[in-house]
N, C-alpha and C positions, 0 to 999 in steps of 0.2 A: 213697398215690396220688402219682405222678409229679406234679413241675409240668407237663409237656407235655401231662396229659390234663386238669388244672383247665378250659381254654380249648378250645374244639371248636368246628368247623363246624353249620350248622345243615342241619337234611335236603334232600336232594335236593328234594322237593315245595316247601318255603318258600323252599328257592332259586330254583324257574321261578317261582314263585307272585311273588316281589322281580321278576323282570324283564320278567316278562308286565306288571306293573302300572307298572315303568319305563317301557315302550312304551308303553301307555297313556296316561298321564300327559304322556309326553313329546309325543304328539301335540296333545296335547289344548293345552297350553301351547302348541303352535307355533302353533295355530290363533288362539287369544287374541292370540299378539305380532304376525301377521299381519293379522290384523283391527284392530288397535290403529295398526301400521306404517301400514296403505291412510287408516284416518282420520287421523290423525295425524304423519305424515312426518318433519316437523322438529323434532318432539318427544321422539321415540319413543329416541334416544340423547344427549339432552340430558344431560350431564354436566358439570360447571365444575371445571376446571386445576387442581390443586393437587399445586404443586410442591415446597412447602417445609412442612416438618411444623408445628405445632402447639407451644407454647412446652413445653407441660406435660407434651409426651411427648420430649424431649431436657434435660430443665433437672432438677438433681438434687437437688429439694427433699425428694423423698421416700425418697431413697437414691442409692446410687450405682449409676452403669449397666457392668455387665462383660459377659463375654465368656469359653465357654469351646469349646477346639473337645476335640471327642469323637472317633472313631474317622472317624464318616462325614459328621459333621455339626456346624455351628458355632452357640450356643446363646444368647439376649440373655437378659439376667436383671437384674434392680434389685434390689440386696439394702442391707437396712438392721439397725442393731443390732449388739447386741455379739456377736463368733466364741466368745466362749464362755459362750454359752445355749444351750441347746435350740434346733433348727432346725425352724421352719414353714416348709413349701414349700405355696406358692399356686399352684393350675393355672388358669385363666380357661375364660371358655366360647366360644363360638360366636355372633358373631362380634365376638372380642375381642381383647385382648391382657394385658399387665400392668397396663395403666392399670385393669384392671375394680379392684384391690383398693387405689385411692387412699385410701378411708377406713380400711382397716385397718391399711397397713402403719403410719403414726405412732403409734398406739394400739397393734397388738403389739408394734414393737421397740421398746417398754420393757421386755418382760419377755423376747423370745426373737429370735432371730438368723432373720429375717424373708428369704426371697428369695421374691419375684414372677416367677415364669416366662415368658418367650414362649414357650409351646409351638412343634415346631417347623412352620413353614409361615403361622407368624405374626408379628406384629409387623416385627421386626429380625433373630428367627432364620433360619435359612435357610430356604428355600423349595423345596424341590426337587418337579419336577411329576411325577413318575412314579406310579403309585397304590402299586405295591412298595413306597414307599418308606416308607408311610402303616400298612404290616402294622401288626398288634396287638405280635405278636414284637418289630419291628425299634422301636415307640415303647416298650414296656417296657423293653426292655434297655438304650436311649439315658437312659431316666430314671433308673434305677440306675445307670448309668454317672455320669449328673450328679451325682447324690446321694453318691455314692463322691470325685466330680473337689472337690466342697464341704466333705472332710474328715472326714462322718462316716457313722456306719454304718446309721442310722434316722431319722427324724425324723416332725413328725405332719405329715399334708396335709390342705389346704383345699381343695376343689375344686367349679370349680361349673360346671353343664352341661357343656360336652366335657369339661370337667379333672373334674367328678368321675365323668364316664364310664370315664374314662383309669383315674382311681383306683380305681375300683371292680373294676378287671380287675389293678390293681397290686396292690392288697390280698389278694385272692383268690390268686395267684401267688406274692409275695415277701411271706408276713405280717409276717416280720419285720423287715422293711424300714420297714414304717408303725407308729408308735407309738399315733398315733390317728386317724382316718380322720373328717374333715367333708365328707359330701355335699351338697351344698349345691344345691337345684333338681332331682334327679337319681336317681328311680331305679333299682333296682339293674337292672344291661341284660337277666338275661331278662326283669322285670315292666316293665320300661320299652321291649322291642321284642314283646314280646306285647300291647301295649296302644295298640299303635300309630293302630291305626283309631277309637279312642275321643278322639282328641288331634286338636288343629287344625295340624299340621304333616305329617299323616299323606301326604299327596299332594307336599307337598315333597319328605320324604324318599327316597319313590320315583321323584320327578322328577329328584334328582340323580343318580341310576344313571348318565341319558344322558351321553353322550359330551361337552366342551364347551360345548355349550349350556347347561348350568346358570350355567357362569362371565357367559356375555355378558347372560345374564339379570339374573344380581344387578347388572350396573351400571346397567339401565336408571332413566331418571327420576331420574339425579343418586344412583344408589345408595340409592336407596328403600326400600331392604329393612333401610338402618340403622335411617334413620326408626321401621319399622313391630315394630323389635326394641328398640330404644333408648325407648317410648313415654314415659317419665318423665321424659326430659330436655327442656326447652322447646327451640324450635326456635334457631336459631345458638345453642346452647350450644357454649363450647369443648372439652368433651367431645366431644359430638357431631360436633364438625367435626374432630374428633382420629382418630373413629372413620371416617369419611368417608374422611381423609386416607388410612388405615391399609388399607384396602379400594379404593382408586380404582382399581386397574389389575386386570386381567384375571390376571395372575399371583397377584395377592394372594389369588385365591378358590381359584385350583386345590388347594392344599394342605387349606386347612379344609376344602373338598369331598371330599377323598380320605379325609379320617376318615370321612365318612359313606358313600363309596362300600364303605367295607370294612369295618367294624364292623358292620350289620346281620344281616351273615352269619355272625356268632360269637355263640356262647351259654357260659354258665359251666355245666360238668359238675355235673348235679343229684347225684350221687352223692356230690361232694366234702365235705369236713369243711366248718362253719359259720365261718364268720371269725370267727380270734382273736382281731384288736385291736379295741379298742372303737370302734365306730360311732357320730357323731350325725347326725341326719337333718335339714335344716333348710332348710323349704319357705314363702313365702308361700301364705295359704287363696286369697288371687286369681288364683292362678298359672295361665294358658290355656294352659298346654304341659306341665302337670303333675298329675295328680291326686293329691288326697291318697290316696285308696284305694291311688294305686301305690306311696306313699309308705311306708303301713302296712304292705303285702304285703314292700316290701323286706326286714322288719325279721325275716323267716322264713330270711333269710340271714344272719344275725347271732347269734355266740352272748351279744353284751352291747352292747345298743344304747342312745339317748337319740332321742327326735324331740322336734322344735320348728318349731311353726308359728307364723309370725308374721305375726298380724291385721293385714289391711291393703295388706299386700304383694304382689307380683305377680314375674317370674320373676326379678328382679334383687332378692333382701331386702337383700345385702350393699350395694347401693347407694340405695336406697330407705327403708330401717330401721337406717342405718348404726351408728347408736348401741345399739339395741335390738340387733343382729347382734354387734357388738363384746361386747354384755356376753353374750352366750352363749354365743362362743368362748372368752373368759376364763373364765368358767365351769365349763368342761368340761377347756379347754388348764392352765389352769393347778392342776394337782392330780396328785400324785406317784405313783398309781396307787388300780384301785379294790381294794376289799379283797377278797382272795377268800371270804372266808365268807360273801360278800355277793352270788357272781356267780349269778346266775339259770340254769338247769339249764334246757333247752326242751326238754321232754315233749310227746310227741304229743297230751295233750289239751289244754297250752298253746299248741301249733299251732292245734288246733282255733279255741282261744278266738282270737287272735289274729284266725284268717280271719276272722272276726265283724266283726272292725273293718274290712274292707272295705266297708262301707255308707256311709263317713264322705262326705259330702259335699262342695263347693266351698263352704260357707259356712259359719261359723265357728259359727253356733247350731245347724244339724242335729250340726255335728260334735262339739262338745260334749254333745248328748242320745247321744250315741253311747257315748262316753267314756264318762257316767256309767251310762250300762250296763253295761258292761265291769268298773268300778267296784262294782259291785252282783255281777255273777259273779266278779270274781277277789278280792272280801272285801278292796280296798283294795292290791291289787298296786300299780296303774298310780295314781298319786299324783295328787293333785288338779290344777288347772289355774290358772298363776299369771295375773298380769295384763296380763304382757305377751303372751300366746296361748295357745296351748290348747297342752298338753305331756305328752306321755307319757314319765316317767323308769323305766328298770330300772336297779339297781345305783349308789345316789348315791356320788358323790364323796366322801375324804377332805374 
């Protein structure tokens, strides 16, 4: 199979079906901000100035800040650790930057040569507003390019919500590219845009189809929509106000929006081989933009996976269960490979058993009676459940 046909369009029907419910959606939003505007006037684009960044996103306590330009485009990255370890590349989500992996780089770059990315259209990287410029195509090949500009030939990725979307389409493309693939909150994109309408962002995402309007929205109320995605940071936290900072202007949205205007309409070719490098899945059970059920279903795209759910948590574990999140990376990252006499073989009636596990719930005790179901038909496959969350292991680690 070509790499050109891994990556496809989605049919004609889901594509009117995506813009009929754009309009939709979009009207229906205008009538809200309208309504909101006539009562509230002086309110309605209240925002407060912020000219000068945040101490914690210019000061190089966590690494150093570089700079690479690529073909089309100029790249910001904090990298920490020694050049000659193994290279972890951190992607961020939506709406982030590098600061999202402040608790892991000190703890990886002890063992591996750590860079934190601003994907681009965020942070410090460039921004460019075209949606072209947001293709699937044109962000793969710019990541490989990086990955190539960094010296080496592979390395593992962490990625969480847009960065492990990203990744998931990398993986599937260039497997040899990823040595070991963390998705972190995310997914795989077809069980994560088939499940869309089961999800509480499901009307967002059709709302940012429209033209502009999305941008001038996410500023209102002082950028409100950090608040509402940030929940775990108390309010004037300097995180928070970092993230504030990082989003204040109208250009700041257009690019992260242009991932969503054009990714919904790509699916990964069901025909294609199962990805090679090994997979871990690693979700909080509280997570409102996530189901575990989608979480399970992903792992029918994996020929050697791990999931890890972590009790308690909600869509940020990396920053939330910072500690608990660290020792699972290290757990998985740091081990020389798995054995093959040990790699798990997916036969169609191990698919079957698998869909089973879509019943798992958002709560950690339904999902456990689940497990030990599974437990009871696969005669002890899927390993018991440790204490830090409920955990389904294939193929242990050296």
């Amino acid at each position: 199979m070509v790499k050109e046909m891994r990556i496809q369009s989605i049919s004609v029907w889901d594509t009117c079906r995506i813009h009929v419910l754009s309009f939709i959606f979009g009207v229906w939003v205008v009538c809200k901000r309208i309504a909101k505007w006539i009562w509230d006037p002086a309110g309605f684009h209240s925002i407060q100035v912020r000219d000068n960044p945040p101490s914690c996103l210019v000061d190089s306590t966590l690494g150093q800040h570089k700079y690479v330009k690529l073909k089309s485009v100029k790249l910001h990255y904090v990298e920490s650790g020694s050049r000659d370890q193994p290279l972890i590349l951190l992607l961020h989500g939506f709406p982030d930057c590098w600061l999202s992996w402040r608790y892991q780089i000190p703890t990886l770059s002890q063992y591996f040569r750590v860079v934190a990315l601003d994907l681009k259209g965020f942070g410090d990287s460039d921004k460019p507003i075209w949606r072209t410029s947001y293709k699937i195509d044109t962000i793969l090949d710019e990541i490989k390019q990086f990955i190539h500009a960094l010296g080496v030939t592979n390395c593992i990725i962490i990625g969480h919500d847009l960065g492990a979307m990203v990744g998931w389409y990398l993986v599937h493309q260039s497997p040899n590219l990823v040595n070991k693939f963390f998705a972190v909150s995310c997914p795989h994109p077809n069980v994560y845009w088939k499940s869309l309408s089961t999800t509480c962002n499901y009307q967002w995402l059709n709302f940012v189809q429209m033209p502009y309007l999305p941008e001038i929205d996410a500023l209102k109320d002082d950028v409100k929509i950090i608040d509402q995605y940030y929940k775990h940071l108390p309010a004037n936290d300097v995180f928070l106000e970092a993230y504030k900072y990082s989003f204040s202007r109208k250009e700041d949205w257009t690019g992260p929006i242009n991932y969503y205007r054009n990714l919904p309409f790509l699916k990964i070719n069901e025909d294609v081989d199962h990805i090679e490098p090994t997979v871990i899945l690693i979700t909080g059970n509280k997570d409102e933009y996530v189901t575990l059920e989608g979480i399970v279903k992903s792992t029918e795209y994996c020929e050697k996976f791990h999931m890890k759910i972590i009790e308690g948590a909600e869509h940020f574990p990396h920053q939330e269960s910072p500690e608990m999140f660290n020792k699972i990376i290290l757990k998985y990252a740091i081990t020389k490979r798995f054995e093959a006499s040990k790699s798990l073989e997916r036969s169609p009636s191990k698919r079957i058993m698998d869909g089973l596990i879509g019943a798992v719930s958002n709560t950690v005790k339904y999902g456990n009676s689940v497990i030990d179901n599974v437990q009871k038909r696969t005669n002890g496959v899927v390993n018991s459940i440790p204490s830090i969350g409920l955990s389904l292991n294939y193929n242990q680690p050296n």
